[in-house]
PAVO-160676 format. One record per residue: residue in three letters; x, y, z of N, C-alpha, C in turn; residue number from 0. Coordinates in steps of 0.001 Angstrom, whole numbers. Layout:
PT   residuo       nc1       nc2       nc3      cac1      cac2      cac3       cc1       cc2       cc3   num
PT       Ala         X         Y         Z         X         Y         Z         X         Y         Z   NUM
...
END
This chain:
PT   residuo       nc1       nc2       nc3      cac1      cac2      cac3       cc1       cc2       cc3   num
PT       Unk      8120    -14869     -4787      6826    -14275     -5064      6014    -15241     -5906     0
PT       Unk      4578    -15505     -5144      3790    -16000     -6394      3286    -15353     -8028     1
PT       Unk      3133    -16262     -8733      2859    -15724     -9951      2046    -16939    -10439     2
PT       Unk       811    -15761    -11500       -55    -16301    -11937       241    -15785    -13185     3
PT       Unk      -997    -16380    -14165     -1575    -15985    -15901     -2869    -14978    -15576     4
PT       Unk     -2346    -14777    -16600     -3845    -13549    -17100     -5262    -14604    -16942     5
PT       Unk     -5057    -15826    -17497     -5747    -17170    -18012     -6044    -17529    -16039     6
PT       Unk     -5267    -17839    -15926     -5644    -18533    -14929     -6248    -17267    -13680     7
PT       Unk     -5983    -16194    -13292     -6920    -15198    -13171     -8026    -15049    -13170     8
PT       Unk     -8214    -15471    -14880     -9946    -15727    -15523    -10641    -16747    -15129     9
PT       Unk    -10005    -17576    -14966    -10591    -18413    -14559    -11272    -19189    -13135    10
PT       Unk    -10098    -18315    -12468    -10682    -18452    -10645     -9752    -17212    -10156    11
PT       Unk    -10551    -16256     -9977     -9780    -15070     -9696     -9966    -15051     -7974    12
PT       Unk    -10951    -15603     -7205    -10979    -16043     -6327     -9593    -16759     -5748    13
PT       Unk     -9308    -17429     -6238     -8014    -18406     -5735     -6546    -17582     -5741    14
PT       Unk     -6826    -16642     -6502     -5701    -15791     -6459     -6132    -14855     -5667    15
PT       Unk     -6600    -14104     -5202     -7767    -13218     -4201     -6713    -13771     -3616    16
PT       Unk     -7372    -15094     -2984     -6788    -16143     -1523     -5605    -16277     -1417    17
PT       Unk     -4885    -16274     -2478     -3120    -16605     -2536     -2811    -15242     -2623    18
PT       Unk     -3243    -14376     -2391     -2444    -12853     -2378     -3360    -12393     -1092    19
PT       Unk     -3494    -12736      -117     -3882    -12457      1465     -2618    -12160      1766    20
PT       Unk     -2048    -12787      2097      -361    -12609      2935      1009    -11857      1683    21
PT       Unk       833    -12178       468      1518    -11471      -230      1283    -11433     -1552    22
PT       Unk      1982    -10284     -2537      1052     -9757     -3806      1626    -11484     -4801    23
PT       Unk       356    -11171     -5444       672    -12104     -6815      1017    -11211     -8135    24
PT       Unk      1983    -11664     -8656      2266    -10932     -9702      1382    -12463    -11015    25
PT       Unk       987    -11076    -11403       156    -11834    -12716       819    -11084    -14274    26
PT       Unk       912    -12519    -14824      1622    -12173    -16454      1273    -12441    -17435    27
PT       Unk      1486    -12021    -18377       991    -11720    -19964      1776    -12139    -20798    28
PT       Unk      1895    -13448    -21261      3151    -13638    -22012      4707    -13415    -21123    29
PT       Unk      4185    -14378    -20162      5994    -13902    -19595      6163    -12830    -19239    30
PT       Unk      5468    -11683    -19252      5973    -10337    -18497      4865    -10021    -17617    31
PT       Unk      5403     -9715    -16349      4527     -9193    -14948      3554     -7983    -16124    32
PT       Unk      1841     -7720    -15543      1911     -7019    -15719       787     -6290    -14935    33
PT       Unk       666     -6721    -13857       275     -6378    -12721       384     -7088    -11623    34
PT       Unk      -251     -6755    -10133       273     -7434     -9172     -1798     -7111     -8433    35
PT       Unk     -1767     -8326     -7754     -3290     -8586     -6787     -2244     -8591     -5568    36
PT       Unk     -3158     -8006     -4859     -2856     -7236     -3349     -3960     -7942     -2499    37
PT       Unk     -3755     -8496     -1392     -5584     -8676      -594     -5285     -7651       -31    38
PT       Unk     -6569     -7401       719     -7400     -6405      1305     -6562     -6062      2998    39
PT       Unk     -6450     -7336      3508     -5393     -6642      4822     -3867     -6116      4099    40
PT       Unk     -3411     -6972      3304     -2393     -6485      3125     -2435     -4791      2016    41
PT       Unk     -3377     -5008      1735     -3303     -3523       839     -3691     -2033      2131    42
PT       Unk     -4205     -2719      2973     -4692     -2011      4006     -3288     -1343      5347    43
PT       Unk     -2644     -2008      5417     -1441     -2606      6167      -684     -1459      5307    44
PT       Unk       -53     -1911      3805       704      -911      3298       152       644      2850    45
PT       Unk      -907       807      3006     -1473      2134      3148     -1423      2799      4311    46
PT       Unk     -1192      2545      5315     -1624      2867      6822       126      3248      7198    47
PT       Unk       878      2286      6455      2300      2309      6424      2682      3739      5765    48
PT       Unk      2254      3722      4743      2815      5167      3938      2263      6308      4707    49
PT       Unk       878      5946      5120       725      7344      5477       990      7872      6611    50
PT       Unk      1621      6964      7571      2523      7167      8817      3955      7754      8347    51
PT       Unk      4441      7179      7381      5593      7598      7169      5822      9047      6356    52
PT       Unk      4244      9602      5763      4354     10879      5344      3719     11746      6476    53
PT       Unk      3079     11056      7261      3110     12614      8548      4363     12383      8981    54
PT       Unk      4765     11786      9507      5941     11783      9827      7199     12719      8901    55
PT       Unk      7158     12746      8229      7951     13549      7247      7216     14768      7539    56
PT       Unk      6090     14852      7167      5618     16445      7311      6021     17125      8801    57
PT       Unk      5426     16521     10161      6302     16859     10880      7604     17185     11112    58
PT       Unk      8070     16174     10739     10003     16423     10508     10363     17457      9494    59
PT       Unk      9800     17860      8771      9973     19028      7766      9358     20578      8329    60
PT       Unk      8348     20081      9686      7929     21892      9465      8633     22042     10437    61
PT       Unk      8671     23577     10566      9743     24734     10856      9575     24423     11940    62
PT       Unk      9341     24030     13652      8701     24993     14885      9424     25947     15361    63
PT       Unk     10665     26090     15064     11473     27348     15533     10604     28915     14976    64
PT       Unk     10573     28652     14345      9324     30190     13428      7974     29991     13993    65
PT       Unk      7360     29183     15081      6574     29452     16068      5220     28395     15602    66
PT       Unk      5412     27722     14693      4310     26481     14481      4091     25401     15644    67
PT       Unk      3169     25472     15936      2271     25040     16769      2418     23291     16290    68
PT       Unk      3001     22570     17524      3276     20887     16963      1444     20618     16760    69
PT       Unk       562     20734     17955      -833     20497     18403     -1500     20949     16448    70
PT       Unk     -1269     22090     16273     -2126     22817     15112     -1767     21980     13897    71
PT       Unk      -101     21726     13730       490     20613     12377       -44     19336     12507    72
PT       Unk       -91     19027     13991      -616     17463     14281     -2487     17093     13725    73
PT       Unk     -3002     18367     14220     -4584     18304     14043     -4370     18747     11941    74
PT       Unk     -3632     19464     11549     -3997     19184     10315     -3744     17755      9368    75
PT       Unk     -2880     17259     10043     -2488     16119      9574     -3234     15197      9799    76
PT       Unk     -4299     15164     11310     -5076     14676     11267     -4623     13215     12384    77
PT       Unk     -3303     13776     12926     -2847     12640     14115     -3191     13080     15478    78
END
């Protein structure tokens, strides 16, 4: 994983922008991570990820034997 300074951040936060396209930069404070820069596809990418994997769960969790409608769970979920 790349890693940056708080300092160097400040100073061209752009360049870290650019070096966290393909994966996060962890940025530190005295030697300790204390956040991480995400770009924009990739923050986009792992959002789209989770929220596939929680309809997915919601589906897999509701009942249809007790007569729920897959079409009615699917349209609330919004798939």
């Amino acid at each position: 994983m790349n890693t940056t300074t708080i300092s160097q951040l400040k100073m061209n936060p752009s360049a870290v922008i650019a070096q966290a396209a393909d994966y996060p930069v962890a940025v530190a404070n005295r030697n300790t991570v204390t956040a991480y820069v995400v770009g924009k596809q990739l923050f986009e990418r792992l959002t789209a990820y989770l929220e596939d994997r929680l309809d997915g769960a919601a589906v897999a969790s509701a009942d249809f034997s007790k007569g729920k409608d897959f079409e009615k769970v699917a349209r609330d979920l919004g798939i």
